[in-house]
KENUDO-428438 format. One record per residue (C-alpha): residue in three letters; x, y, z. Coordinates in steps of 0.05 Angstrom, whole numbers, padded with zeros to 5 digits, always signed. Layout:
<gumars>
ALAXYZ ...
</gumars>
This chain:
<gumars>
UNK+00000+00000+00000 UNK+00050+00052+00020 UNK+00090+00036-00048 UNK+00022+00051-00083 UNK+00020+00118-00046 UNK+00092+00131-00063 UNK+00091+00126-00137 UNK+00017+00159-00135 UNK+00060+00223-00104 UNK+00109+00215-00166 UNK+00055+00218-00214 UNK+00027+00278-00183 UNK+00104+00307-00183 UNK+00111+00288-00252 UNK+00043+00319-00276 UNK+00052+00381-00237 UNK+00126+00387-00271 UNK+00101+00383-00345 UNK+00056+00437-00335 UNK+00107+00489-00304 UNK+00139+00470-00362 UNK+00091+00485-00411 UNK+00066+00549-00372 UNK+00150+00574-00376 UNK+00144+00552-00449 UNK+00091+00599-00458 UNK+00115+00645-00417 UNK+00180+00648-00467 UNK+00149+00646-00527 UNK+00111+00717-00508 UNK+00176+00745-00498 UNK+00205+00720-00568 UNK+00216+00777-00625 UNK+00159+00772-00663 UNK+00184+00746-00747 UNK+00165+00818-00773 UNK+00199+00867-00822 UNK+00183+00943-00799 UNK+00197+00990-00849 UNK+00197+01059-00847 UNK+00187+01101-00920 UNK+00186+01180-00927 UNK+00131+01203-00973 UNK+00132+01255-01021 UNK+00088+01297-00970 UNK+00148+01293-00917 UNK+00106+01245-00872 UNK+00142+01190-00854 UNK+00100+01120-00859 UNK+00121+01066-00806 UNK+00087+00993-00833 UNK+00099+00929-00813 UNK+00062+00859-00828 UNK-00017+00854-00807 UNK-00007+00785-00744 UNK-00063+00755-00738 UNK-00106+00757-00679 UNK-00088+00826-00665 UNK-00120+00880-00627 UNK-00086+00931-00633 UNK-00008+00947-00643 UNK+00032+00992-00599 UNK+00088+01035-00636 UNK+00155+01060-00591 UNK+00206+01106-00620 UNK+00277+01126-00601 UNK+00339+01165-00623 UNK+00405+01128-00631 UNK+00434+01172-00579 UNK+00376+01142-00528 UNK+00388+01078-00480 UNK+00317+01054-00491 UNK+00251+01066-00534 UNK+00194+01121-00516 UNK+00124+01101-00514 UNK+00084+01136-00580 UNK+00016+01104-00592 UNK-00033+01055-00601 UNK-00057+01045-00671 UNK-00114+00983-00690 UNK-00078+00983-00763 UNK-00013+00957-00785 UNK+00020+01026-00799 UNK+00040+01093-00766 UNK+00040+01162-00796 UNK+00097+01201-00753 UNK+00105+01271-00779 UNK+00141+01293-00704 UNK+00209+01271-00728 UNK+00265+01320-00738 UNK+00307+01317-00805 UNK+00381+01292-00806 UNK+00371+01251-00733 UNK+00374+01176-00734 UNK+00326+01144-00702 UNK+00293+01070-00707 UNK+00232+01040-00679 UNK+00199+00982-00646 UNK+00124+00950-00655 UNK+00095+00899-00602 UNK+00022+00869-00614 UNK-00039+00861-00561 UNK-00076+00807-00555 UNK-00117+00785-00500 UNK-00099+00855-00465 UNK-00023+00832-00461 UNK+00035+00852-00502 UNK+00063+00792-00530 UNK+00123+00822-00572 UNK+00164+00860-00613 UNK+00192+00875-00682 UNK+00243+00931-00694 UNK+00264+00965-00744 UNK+00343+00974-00764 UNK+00371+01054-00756 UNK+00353+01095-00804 UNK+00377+01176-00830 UNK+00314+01222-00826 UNK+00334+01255-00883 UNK+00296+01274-00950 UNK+00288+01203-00978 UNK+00308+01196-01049 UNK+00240+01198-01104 UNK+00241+01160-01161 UNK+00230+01194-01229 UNK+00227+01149-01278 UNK+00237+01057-01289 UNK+00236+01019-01345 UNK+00224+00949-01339 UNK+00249+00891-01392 UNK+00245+00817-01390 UNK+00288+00796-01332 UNK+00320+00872-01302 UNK+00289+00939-01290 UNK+00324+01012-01295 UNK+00314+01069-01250 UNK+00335+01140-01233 UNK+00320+01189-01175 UNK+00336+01253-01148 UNK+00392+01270-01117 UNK+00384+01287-01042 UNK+00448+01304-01003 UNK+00462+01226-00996 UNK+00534+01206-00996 UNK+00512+01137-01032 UNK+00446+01101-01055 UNK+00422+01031-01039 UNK+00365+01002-01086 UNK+00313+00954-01060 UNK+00264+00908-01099 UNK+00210+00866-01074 UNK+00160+00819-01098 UNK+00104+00834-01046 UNK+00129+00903-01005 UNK+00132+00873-00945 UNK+00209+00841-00952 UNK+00266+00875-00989 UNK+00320+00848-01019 UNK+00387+00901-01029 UNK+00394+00899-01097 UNK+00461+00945-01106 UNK+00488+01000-01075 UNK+00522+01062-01122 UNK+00536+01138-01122 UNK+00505+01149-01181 UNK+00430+01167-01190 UNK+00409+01107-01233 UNK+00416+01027-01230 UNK+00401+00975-01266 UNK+00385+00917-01227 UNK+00370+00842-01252 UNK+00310+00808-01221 UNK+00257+00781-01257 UNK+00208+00769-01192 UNK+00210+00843-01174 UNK+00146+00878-01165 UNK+00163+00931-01126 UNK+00238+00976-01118 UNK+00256+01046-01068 UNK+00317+01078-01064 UNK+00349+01099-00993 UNK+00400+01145-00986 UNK+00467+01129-00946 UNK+00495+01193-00898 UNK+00546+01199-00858 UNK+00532+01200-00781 UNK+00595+01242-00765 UNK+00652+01191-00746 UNK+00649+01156-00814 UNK+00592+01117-00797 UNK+00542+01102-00851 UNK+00465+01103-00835 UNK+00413+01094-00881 UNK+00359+01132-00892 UNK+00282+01113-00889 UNK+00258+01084-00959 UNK+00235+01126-01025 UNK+00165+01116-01042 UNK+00166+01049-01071 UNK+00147+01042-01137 UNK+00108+00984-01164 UNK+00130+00958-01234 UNK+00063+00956-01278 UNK+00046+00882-01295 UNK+00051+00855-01360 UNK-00008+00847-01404 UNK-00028+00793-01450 UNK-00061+00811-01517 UNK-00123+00778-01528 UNK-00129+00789-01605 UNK-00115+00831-01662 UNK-00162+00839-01709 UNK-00168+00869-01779 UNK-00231+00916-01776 UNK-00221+00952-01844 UNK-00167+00959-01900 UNK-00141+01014-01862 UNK-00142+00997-01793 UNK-00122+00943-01736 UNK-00152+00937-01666 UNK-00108+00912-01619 UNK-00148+00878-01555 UNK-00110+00863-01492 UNK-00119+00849-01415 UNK-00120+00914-01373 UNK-00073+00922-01332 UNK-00081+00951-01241 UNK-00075+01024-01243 UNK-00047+01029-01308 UNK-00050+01102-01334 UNK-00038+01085-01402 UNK-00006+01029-01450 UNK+00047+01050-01503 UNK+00036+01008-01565 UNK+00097+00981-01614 UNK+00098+00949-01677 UNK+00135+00906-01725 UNK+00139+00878-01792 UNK+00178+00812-01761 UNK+00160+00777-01692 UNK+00235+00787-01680 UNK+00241+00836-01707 UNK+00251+00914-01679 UNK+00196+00943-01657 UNK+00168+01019-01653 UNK+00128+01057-01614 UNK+00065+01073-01661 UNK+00019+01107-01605 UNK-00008+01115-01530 UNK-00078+01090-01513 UNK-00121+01102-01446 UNK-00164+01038-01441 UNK-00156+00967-01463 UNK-00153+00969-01548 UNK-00116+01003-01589 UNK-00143+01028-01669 UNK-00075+01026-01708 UNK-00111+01064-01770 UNK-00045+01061-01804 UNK-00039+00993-01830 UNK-00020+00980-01906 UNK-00077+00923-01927 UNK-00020+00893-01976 UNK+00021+00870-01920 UNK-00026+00868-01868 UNK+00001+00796-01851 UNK+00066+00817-01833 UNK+00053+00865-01765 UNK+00055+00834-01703 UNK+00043+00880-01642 UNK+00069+00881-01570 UNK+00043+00927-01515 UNK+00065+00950-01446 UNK+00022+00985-01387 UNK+00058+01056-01365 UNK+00047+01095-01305 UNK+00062+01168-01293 UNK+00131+01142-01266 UNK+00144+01062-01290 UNK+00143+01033-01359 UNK+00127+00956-01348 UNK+00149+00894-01395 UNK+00128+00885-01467 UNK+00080+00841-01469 UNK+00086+00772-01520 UNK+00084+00795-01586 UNK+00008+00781-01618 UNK+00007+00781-01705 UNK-00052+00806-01743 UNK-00111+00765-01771 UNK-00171+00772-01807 UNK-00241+00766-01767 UNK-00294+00789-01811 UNK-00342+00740-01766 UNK-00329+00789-01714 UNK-00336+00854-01752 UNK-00393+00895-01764 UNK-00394+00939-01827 UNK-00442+00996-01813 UNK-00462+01055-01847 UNK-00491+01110-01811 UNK-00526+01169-01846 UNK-00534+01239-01825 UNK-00605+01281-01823 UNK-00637+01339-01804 UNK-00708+01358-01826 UNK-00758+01327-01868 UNK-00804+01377-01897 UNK-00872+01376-01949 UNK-00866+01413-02008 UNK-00922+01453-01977 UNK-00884+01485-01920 UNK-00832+01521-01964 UNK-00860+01583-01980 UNK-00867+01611-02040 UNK-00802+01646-02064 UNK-00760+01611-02011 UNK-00719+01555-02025 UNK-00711+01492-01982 UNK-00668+01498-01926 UNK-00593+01471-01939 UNK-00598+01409-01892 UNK-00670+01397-01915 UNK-00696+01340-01950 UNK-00769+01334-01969 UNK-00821+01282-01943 UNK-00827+01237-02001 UNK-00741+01226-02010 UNK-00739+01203-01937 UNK-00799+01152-01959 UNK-00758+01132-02019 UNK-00703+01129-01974 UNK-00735+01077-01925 UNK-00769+01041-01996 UNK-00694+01030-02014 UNK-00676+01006-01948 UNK-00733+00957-01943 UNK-00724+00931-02020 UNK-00646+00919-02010 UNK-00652+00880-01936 UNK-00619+00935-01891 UNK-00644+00934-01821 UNK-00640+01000-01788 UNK-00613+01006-01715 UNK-00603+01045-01657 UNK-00545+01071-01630 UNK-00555+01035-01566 UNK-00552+00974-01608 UNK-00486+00989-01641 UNK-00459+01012-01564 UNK-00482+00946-01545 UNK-00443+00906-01592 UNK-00386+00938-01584 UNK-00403+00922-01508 UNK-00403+00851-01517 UNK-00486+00853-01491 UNK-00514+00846-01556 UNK-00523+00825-01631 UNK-00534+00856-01693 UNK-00581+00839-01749 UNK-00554+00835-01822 UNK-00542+00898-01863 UNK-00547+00939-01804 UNK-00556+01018-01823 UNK-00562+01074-01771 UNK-00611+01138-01786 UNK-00592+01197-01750 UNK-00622+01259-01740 UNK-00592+01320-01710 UNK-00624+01388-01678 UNK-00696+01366-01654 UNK-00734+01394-01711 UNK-00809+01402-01711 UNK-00803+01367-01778 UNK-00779+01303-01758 UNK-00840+01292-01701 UNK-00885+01321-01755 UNK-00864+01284-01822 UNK-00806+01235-01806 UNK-00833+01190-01754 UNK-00894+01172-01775 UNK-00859+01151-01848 UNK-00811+01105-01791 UNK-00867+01075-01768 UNK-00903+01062-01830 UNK-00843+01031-01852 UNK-00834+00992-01779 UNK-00760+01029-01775 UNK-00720+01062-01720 UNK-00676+01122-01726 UNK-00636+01166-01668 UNK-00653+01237-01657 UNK-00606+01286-01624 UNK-00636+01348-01591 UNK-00612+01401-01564 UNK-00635+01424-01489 UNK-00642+01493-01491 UNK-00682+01492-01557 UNK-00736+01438-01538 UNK-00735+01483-01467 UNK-00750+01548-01507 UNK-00804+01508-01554 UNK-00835+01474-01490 UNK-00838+01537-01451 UNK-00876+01579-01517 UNK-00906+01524-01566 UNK-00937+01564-01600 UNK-00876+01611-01628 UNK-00831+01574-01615 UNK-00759+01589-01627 UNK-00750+01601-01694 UNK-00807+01594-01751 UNK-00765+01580-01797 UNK-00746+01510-01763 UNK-00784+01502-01700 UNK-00768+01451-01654 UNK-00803+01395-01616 UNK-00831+01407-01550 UNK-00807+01352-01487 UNK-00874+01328-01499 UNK-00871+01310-01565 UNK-00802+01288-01557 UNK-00817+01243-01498 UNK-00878+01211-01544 UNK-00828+01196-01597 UNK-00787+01163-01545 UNK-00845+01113-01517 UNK-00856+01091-01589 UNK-00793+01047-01598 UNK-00783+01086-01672 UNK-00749+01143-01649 UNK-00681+01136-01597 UNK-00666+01204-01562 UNK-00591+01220-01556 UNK-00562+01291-01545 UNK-00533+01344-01587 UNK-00513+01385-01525 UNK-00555+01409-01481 UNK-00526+01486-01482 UNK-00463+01475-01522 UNK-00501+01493-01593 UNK-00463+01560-01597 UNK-00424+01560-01664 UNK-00366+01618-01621 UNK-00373+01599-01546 UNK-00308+01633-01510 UNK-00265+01615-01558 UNK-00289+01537-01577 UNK-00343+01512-01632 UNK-00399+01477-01600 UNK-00374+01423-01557 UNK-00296+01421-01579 UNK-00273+01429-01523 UNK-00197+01429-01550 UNK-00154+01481-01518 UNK-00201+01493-01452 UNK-00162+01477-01385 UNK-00170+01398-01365 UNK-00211+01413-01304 UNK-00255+01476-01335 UNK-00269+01418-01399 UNK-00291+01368-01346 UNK-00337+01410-01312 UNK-00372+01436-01379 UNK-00385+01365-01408 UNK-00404+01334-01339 UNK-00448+01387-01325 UNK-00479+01388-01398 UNK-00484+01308-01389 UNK-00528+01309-01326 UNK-00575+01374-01346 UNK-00594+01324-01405 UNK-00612+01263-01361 UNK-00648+01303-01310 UNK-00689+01344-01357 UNK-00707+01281-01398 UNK-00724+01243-01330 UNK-00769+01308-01317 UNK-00810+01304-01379 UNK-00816+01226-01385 UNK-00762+01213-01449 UNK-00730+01158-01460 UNK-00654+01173-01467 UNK-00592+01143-01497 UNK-00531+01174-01470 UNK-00493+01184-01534 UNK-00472+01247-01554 UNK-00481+01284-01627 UNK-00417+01334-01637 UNK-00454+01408-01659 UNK-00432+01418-01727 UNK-00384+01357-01724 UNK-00332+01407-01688 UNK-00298+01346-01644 UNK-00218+01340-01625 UNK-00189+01277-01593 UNK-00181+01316-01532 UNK-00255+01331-01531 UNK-00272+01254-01542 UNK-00232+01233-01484 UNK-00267+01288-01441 UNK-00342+01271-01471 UNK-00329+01196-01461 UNK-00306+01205-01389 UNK-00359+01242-01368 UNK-00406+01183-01381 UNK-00425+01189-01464 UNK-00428+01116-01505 UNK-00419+01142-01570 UNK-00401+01202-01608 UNK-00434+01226-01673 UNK-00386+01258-01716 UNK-00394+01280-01791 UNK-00363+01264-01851 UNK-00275+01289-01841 UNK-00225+01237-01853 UNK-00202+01257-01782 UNK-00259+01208-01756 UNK-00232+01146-01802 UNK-00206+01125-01868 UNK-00268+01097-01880 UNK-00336+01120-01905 UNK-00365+01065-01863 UNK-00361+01045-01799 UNK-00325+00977-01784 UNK-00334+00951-01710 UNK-00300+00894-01671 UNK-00348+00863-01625 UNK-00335+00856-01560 UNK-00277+00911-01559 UNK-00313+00966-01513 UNK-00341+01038-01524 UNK-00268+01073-01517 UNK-00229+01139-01557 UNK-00224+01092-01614 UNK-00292+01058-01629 UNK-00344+01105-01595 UNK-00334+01159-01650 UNK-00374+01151-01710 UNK-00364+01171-01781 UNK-00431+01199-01808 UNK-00451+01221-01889 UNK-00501+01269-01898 UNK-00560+01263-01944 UNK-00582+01320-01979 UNK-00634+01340-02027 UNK-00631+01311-02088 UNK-00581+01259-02071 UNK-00614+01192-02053 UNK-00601+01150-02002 UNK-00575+01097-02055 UNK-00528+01148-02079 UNK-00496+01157-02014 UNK-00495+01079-02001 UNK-00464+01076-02072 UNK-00408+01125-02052 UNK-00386+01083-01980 UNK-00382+01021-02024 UNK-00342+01044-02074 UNK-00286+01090-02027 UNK-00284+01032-01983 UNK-00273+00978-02039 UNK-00334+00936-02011 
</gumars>
């Protein structure tokens, strides 16, 4: 019995011994250094930006600070994210820093950071990137020496080289990320470093997706977009080997080359890299041009204004210069109807360009611009006899001055609709409202022709076509109209500046008229799938006249574009 009790009291020993152990175990591990990196980068704004790994579990992080002339660290702040704005630093000290996390209410360790200069930390101006290195520069800052840094995530850096000059090449194909720090002497000979540059992320590289030959004159190069890409620069080559040149700069995701020579069209091959305001990223695999005509639409689009009876020109008067009488629009729609053209909207061609849609075969688009009495009193009914759709674009202040006085009207010459009658077109399904500027129908406004806005200051541009963009929506939600946001340029005035600006501020499409400037072509040729963007959204319109039929104009397209 009493050997029972005796090994019973070892047991007990021996139990009671594994958990001290385990309880100093724990005990230790709170005291370890916790496997973090702390960085500390100064930002163009002079703020310097202390960030360290997120650890799990955490409720909040405590931050200390101290100078390299202090025995021990200073208490700062708590912070509940995994970073630490300190602008209370003073420039040339040294000074480093030291992070511990809370969990449970108990501060279970720390991760420093090395000694660093609190200097002006070098900025990056410009990085190229090829397959396999990257080159930078920066400005110089007082430092006796640089280091450069790459990384492939931004939380670990790898020292890439160190060098007095104020550029490197370094060789890493994994980097994502490089910073510069400057190296200073502390006074004895002693070289600190200073905090980090703004790191700057190399774009990625993007992957064409297709190009695709839309028309004898023109190529659209498709490709993946790239993360906070500002633009892509776009190169080109007769050889996939071969050398290749920069042909242009694009803003979204496709490119129009609408230089391409149809005889060799089977010799270009394409590469493309994403750019940033600061980095130039990789090339991307080079992608050769092919022939989709499965995937293109070929479609003409056709200029109107108003559609008059003989009876309303008066006598001695003759027919105004963008007038066409009643019976040529009918012949018009005959000829469309006898030949198997199916008219459209422009909503339907945004839509195929969009990917959301189809088109029928022989697709036309009628367009009228201005908002003309005419068209509500003599062109829509001849669409609906006819079962055919057509896009009208008015202009605000006009159908506001014939809404508020229907009687007189604005002009008597060529009065316009009222909101009324436009909104009753709308709700008919033969007759797609689209604007033609709500206010900007001025031919001399400041300086600019209707809505070019070429020349106006960015942020002066922005606000006119943003503002003219929403008075349409609101006033057409007021009266009960149907709207398409696409936009028809006033007198065809347009400007690639002005498209961008138009386009950004929330337009689909952009009816131009008939200048070369628009597109080789006297038709319009569209890749499906490729987006509303600077190079598909504008449209090349002809006009019909009097006493040129429809057929004639067809004719003309056909024969310019070698169809």
């Amino acid at each position: 019995m009493g050997k029972l009790k005796g090994n019973f009291k070892k047991n007990i020993l021996l139990i009671l011994a594994i958990c001290l152990l385990g309880l100093c175990s724990c005990g230790s591990t709170a005291k370890k250094e916790l496997p973090q990196t702390v960085t500390c980068t100064i930002g163009h704004d002079g703020i310097l930006l202390v960030e360290w790994p997120a650890e799990e579990g955490a409720q909040f992080y405590r931050v200390y600070r101290k100078l390299r002339t202090e025995e021990d660290y200073s208490y700062i702040d708590d912070v509940y994210e995994n970073s630490y704005s300190d602008s209370d630093y003073t420039e040339g000290q040294h000074y480093s820093y030291k992070i511990s996390v809370i969990k449970n209410k108990k501060e279970i360790g720390l991760a420093k950071s090395s000694d660093f200069h609190a200097g002006n930390a070098p900025v990056i101006t410009a990085l190229n990137a090829s397959a396999g290195s990257v080159t930078l520069s920066w400005i110089k800052n007082g430092a006796i020496a640089y280091k450069v840094y790459s990384s492939e995530d931004s939380d670990i850096w790898k020292e890439e080289c160190e060098t007095e000059s104020m550029s490197a090449t370094i060789v890493n194909p994994s980097a994502r990320f490089v910073s510069v720090t400057g190296v200073f002497n502390y006074g004895s000979g002693e070289k600190i470093e200073s905090a980090m540059g703004v790191p700057v992320e190399i774009p990625q590289e993007t992957e064409i997706t297709g190009v695709i030959q839309s028309d004898q004159y023109t190529a659209v190069v498709m490709f993946n977009p790239v993360p906070d890409a500002d633009h892509y620069e776009v190169y080109r080559s007769t050889a996939k080997d071969g050398g290749y040149l920069r042909i242009g700069n694009c803003y979204s995701n496709v490119y129009y080359d609408r230089h391409i020579d149809d005889t060799d069209r089977r010799f270009y091959y394409y590469k493309v890299c994403a750019c940033t305001d600061i980095a130039t990223g990789k090339m991307s695999q080079p992608k050769e041009i092919r022939s989709a005509s499965s995937e293109i639409a070929k479609i003409p689009a056709i200029m109107y204004h108003m559609v008059v009876k003989p009876s309303e020109v008066k006598p001695g008067e003759e027919l105004a210069e963008y007038a066409i009488y009643d019976y040529e629009f009918e012949e018009d729609l005959k000829y469309l109807q006898s030949r198997g053209y199916n008219t459209i909207t422009g909503g339907q061609y945004a839509d195929y360009l969009e990917g959301k849609g189809t088109l029928p075969s022989n697709p036309i688009l009628l367009t009228f611009d201005d908002g003309s009495y005419s068209v509500y009193e003599n062109a829509w009914p001849l669409l609906k006899k006819y079962n055919m759709v057509a896009s009208l674009a008015v202009i605000g202040d006009r159908i506001d001055e014939a809404t508020a006085d229907p009687v007189k009207r604005s002009d008597p010459e060529d009065p316009f609709c009222t909101w009324e009658e436009v909104a009753k077109m709308s709700q008919s399904g033969y007759m797609e409202i689209v604007s033609h500027s709500f206010s900007q129908h001025v031919y001399r406004n400041n300086g600019s022709t209707g809505a070019d806005l070429k020349g106006k200051d960015e942020d002066e541009a922005q606000n006119i076509a943003r503002n003219d963009y929403n008075k349409m929506i609101e006033t057409c939600k007021e009266y009960g109209v149907k709207y398409e946001p696409i936009l028809s340029y006033p007198y065809s005035y347009r400007s690639e500046s002005s498209d961008k600006t138009w386009i950004e501020s929330g337009f689909r499409l952009l009816y131009a008229g008939e200048s070369s400037s628009v597109s080789r072509t006297y038709c319009n040729y569209i890749t499906k799938a490729a987006g509303s963007n600077f190079g598909s959204a504008v449209i090349r319109r002809q006009v019909r006249l009097a006493g040129d039929p429809l057929s004639s104009v067809l004719s003309r397209i056909k024969d310019h574009d070698n169809l």
